[in-house]
C-alpha positions as CSV (number, residue, x, y, z in Angstrom):
1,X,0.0,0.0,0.0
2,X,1.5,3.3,-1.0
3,X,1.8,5.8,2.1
4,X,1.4,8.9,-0.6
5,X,-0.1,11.8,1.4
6,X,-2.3,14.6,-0.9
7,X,-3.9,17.2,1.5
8,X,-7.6,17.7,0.2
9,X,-7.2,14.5,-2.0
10,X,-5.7,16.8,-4.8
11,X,-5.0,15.7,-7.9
12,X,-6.0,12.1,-6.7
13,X,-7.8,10.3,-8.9
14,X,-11.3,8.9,-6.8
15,X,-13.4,7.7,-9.3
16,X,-14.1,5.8,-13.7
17,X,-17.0,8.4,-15.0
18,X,-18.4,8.9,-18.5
19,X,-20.3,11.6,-17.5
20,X,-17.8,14.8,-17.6
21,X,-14.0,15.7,-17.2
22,X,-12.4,19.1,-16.9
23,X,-9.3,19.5,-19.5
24,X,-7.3,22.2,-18.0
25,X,-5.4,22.4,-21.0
26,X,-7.8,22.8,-23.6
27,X,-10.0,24.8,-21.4
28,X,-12.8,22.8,-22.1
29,X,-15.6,20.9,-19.7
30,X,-16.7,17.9,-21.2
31,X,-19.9,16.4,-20.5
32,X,-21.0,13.2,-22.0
33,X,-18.6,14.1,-24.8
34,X,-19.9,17.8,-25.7
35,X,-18.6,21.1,-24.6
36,X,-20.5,22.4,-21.8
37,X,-20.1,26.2,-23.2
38,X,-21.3,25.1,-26.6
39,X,-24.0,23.4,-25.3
40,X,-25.4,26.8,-23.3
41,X,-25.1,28.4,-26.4
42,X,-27.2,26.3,-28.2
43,X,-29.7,23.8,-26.3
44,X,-31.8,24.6,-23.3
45,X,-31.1,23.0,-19.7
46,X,-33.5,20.3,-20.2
47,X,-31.6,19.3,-22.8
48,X,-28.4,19.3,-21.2
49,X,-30.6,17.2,-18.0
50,X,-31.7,14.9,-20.6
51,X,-28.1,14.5,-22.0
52,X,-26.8,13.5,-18.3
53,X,-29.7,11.5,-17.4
54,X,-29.7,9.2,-20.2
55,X,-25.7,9.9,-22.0
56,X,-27.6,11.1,-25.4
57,X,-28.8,14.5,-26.3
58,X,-32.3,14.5,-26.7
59,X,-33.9,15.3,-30.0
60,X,-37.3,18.0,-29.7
61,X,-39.6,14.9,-29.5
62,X,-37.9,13.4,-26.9
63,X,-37.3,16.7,-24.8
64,X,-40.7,18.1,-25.0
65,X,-41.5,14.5,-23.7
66,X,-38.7,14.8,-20.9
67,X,-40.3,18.2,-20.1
68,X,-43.9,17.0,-19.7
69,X,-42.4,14.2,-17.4
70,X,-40.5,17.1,-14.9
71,X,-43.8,19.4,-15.1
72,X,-46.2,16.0,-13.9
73,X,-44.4,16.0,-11.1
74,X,-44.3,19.7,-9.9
75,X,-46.0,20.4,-6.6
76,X,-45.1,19.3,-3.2
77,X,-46.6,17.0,-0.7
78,X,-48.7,19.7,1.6
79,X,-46.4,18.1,5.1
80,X,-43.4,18.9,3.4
81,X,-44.4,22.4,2.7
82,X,-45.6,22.9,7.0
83,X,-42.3,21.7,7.6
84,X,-40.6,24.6,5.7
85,X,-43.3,26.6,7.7
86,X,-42.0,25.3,10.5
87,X,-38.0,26.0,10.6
88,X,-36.7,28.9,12.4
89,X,-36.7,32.4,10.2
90,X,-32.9,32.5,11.1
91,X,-32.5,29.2,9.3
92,X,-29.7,29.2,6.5
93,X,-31.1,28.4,3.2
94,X,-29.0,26.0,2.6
95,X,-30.4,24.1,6.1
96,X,-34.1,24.9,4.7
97,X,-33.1,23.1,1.0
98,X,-31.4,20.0,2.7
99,X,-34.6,19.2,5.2
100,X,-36.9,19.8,2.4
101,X,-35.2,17.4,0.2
102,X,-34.5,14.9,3.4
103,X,-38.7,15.0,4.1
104,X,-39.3,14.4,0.9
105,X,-37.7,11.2,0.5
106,X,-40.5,9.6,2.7
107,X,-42.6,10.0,0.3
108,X,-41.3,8.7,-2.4
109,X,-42.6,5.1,-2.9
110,X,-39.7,3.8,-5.2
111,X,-36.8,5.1,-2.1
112,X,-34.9,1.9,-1.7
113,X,-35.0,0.8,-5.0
114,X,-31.7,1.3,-6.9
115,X,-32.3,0.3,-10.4
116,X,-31.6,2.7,-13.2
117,X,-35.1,3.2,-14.0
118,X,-36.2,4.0,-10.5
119,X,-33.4,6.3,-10.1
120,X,-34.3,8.0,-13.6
121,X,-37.6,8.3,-12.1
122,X,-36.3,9.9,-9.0
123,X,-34.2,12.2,-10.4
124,X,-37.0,13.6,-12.3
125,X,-39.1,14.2,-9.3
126,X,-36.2,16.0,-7.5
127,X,-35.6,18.2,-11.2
128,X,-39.5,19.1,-10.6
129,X,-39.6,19.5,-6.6
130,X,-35.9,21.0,-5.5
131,X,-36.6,24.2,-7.4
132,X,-40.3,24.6,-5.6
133,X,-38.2,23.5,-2.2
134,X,-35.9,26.4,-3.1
135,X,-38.4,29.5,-3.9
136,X,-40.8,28.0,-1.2
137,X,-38.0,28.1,1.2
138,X,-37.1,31.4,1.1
139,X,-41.0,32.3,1.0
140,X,-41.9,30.5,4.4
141,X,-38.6,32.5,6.1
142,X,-39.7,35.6,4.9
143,X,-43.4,35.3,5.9
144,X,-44.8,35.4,2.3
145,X,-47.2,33.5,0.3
146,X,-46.0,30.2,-1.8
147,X,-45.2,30.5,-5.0
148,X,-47.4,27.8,-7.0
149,X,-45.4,26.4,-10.1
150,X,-46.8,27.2,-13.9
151,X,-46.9,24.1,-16.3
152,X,-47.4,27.3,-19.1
153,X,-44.0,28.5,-18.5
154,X,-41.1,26.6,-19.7
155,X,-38.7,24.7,-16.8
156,X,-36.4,27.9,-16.4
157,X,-39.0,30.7,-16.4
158,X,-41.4,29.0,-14.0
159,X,-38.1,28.4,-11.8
160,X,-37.5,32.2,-11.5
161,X,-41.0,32.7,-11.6
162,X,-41.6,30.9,-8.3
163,X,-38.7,32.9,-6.8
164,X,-39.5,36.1,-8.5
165,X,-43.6,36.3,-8.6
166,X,-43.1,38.0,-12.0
167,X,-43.2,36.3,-15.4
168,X,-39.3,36.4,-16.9
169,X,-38.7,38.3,-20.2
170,X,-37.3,36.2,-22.8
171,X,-33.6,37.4,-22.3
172,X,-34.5,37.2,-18.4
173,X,-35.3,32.9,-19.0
174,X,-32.6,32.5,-21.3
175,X,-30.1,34.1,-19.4
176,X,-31.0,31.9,-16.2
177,X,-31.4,28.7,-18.3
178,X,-28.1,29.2,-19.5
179,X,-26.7,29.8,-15.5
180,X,-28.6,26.6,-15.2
181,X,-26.8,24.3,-17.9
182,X,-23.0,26.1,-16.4
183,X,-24.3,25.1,-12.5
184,X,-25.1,21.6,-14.1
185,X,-22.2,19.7,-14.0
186,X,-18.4,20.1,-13.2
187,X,-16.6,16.8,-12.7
188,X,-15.6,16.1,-8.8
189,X,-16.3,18.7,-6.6
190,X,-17.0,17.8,-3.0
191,X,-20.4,17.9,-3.2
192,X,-20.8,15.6,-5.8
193,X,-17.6,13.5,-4.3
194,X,-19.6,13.5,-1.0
195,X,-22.3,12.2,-3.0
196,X,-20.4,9.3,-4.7
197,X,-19.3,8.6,-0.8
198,X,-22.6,8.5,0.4
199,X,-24.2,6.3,-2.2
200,X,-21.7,3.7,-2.6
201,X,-22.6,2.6,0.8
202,X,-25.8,1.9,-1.3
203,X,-27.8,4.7,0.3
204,X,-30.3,6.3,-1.8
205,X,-30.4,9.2,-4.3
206,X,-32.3,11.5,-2.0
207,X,-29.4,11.1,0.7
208,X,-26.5,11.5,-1.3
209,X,-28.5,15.1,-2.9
210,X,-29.0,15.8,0.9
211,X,-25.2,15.2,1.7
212,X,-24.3,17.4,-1.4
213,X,-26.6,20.3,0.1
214,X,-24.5,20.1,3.0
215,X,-21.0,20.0,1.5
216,X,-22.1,22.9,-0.4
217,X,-23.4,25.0,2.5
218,X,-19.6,25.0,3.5
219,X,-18.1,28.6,2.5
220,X,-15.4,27.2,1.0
221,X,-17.1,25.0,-1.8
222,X,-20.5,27.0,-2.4
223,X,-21.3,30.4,-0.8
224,X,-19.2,32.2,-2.7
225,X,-21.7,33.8,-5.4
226,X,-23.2,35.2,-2.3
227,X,-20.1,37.1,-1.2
228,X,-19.1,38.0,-4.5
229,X,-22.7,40.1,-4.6
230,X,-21.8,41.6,-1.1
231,X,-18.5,43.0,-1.8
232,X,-19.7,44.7,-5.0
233,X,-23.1,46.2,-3.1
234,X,-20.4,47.2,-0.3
235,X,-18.1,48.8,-2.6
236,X,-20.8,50.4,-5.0
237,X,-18.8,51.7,-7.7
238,X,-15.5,51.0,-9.7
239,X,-13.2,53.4,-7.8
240,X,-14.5,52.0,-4.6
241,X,-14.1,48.2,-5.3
242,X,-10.6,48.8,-6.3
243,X,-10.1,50.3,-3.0
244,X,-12.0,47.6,-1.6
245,X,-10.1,44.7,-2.9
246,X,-6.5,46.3,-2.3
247,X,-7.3,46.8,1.5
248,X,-8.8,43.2,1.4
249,X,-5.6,42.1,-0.4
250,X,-3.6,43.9,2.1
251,X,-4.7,42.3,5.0
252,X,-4.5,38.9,3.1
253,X,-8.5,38.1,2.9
254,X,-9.3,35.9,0.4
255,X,-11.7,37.8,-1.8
256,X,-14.6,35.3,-3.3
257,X,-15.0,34.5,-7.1
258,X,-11.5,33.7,-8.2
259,X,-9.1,31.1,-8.4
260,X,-10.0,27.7,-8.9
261,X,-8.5,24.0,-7.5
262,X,-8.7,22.5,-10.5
263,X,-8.2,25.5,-13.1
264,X,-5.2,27.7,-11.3
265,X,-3.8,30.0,-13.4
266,X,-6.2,29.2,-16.3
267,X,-9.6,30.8,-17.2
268,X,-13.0,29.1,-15.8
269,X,-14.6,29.2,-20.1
270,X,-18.0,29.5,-17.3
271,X,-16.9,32.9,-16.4
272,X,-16.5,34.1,-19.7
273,X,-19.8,33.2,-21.0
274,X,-21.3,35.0,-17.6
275,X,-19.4,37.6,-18.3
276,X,-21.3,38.2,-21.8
277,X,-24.7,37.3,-20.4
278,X,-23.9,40.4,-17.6
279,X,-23.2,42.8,-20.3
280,X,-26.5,42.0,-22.0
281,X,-28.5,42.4,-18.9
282,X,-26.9,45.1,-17.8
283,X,-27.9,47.1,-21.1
284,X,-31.1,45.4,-20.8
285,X,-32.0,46.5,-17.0
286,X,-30.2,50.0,-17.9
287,X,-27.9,49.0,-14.7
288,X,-24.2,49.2,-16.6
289,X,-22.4,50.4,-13.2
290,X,-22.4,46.2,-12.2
291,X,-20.8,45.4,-15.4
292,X,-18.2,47.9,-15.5
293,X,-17.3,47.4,-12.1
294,X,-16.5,43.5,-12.5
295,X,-15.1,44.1,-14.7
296,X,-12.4,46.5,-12.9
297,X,-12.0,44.0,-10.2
298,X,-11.1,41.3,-12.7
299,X,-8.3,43.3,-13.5
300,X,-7.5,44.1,-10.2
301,X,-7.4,40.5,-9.5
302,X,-5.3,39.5,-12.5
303,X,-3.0,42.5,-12.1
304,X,-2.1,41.8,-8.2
305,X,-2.6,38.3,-7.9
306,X,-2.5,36.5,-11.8
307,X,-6.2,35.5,-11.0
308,X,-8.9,34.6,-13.6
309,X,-12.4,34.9,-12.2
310,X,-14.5,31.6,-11.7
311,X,-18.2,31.1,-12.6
312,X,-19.3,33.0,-9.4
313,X,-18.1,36.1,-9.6
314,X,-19.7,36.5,-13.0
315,X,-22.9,34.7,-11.9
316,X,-23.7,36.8,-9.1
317,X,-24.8,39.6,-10.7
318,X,-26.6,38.0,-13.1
319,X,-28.6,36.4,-10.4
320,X,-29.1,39.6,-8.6
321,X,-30.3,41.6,-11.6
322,X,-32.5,38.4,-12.6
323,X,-34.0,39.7,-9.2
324,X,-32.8,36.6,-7.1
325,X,-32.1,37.4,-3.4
326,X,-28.3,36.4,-2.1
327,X,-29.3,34.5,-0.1
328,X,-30.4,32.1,-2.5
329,X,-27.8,32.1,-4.9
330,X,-26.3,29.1,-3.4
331,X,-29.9,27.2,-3.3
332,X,-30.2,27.6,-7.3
333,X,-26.4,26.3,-7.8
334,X,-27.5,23.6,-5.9
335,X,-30.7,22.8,-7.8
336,X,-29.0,23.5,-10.8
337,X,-26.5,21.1,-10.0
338,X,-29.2,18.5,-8.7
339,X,-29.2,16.7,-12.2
340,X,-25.6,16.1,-12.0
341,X,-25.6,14.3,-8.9
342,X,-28.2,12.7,-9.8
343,X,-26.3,11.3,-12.6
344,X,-23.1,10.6,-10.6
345,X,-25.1,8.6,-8.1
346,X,-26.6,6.3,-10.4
347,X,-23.3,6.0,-12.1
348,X,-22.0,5.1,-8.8
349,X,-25.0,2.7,-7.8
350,X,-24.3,1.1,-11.1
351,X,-20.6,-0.1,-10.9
352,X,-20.0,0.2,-7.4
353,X,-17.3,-0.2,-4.7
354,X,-17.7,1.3,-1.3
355,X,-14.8,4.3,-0.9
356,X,-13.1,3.3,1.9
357,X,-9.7,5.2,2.0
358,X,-7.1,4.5,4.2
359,X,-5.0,7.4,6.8
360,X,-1.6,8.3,7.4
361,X,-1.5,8.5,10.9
362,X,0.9,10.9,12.7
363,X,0.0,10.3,16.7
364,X,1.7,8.1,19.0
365,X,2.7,5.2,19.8
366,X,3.3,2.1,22.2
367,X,1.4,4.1,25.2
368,X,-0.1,1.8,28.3
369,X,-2.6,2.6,31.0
């Protein structure tokens, strides 16, 4: 057995998948053999669900069929929307989104079974509910009336509709679909590695999800969309977040939306297509100051530091002139991202082998009593 030690498992390699692969060199994510960028330039999110779900992009037939599926399955059971009622109005989001998903598993008849049908079946239920589970979340904390989902709108818009109350402009639903298909998949992060973990002790799908909301809760995985929005509301122009970031720098902060494990010193191709969706909206909304000023903390970033932004810093914006509060910026990654765990559990449930790593252990030896 080799006694190799790599803090934060880096650059070990955990797991066989077909379903996507980040090629640092290229600059390219691949997912199920496409390029994620050019696939959220040119297919919806269903599409891209679909195309993990099954390992085939789905022809219009086949996703307006995949779309009626999702949308006969929207709703919640009533219990499960008392128990939001019922959480604390301090209560994280991120808390909220993991016991919604956790009391919905009891009532879904097909739990325990494993099988790749069941688990197709599943995942399609969570692809209806977890958005619902996220709007109606953040509803019941703040006191206001639920948000019923439309079956009239398409996935997207009724997903900002039900956090929104307002019907989405076309730009407004494409914009968000397209955050959608970049939040949708992205190799081995530790949610969806905590995911892997969870079901190859042959738990179920709802589980693992519930494990992944909790590894993303953690500020240094998700969260950081959230603080990317803060600092540029705190700074509140371009001469300001320069200021903003030097001090920051100065007293050696890490400032949120840049650098990435596995990309380094190379560009998150994510970013950049946020980045072009930003300036649209901004010239849309009339609200160009958010633009400008991300992009003066980008070169801030690169000048001091040699730092490309990641997806967040982009995406936070976005979100927040799509109308989206912070605080649940991290929620929509996550039910974004629901379809690729989904996919890397039933990967996992399909050739399994429980993870079961080993330690390097540094205390002490030969004590007695």
């Amino acid at each position: 057995m080799s006694n190799s030690y790599h803090p934060g498992l880096e650059n070990v390699i955990a797991s066989e998948t077909g379903i996507s692969y980040l090629d640092v060199e290229k600059e390219e994510i691949v997912v199920r053999g496409y390029d994620l960028i050019e696939l959220a330039q040119q297919v919806t999110y269903l599409d891209v669900a679909g195309l993990l779900l099954e390992g085939v992009l789905p022809d219009e037939n086949e996703r307006s069929s995949f779309e009626e599926r999702i949308k006969d399955e929207y709703g919640l059971p009533p219990n499960v929307c008392s128990i939001l009622r019922l959480l604390p109005e301090q209560a994280n989001l991120m808390d909220v989104l993991r016991t919604g998903i956790s009391a919905l598993a009891s009532y879904d008849d097909e739990l325990e079974d494993r099988s790749k049908e069941s688990n197709t079946r599943k995942a399609i239920r969570l692809l209806a509910k977890v958005p619902q589970i996220v709007a109606n979340g953040y509803q019941a904390k703040t006191k206001q009336t639920f948000v019923e989902p439309r079956k009239d709108l398409s996935y997207s818009a009724n997903f900002l509709y039900m956090i929104t109350g307002q019907v989405p402009s076309k730009m407004e639903e494409d914009i968000f679909d397209q955050s959608l298909i970049v939040y949708s998949e992205h190799e081995m992060p530790n949610s969806t590695f905590a995911a892997r973990v969870i079901a190859s002790t042959q738990s179920d799908l709802y589980g693992a999800l519930t494990g992944a909301v909790a590894s993303l809760k953690g500020t240094l995985h998700g969260g950081a969309n959230e603080a990317v929005m803060e600092m540029l509301l705190e700074a509140g122009s371009e001469g300001n977040l320069e200021t903003l970031m030097l001090s920051k720098l100065a007293r050696k902060e890490r400032i949120m939306g840049f650098g990435h494990r596995v990309y380094m010193k190379k560009a998150d191709p994510r970013a950049l297509l946020m980045k072009d969706a930003l300036a649209a909206l901004s010239l849309e909304k009339n609200q160009p100051e958010l633009y400008t000023m991300c992009v003066v903390g980008e070169e801030v970033m690169k000048r001091e530091k040699n730092l490309h932004p990641n997806l967040d810093y982009y995406a936070a914006p976005v979100y927040y002139l799509l109308g989206i509060p912070i605080e649940l910026f991290t929620p929509v990654f996550l039910a974004a991202r629901t379809i690729g765990v989904s996919s890397h559990v039933m990967e996992q449930h399909a050739n399994n082998r429980l993870f079961r790593p080993r330690v390097l252990y540094t205390g002490p030896r030969n004590l007695h009593p």
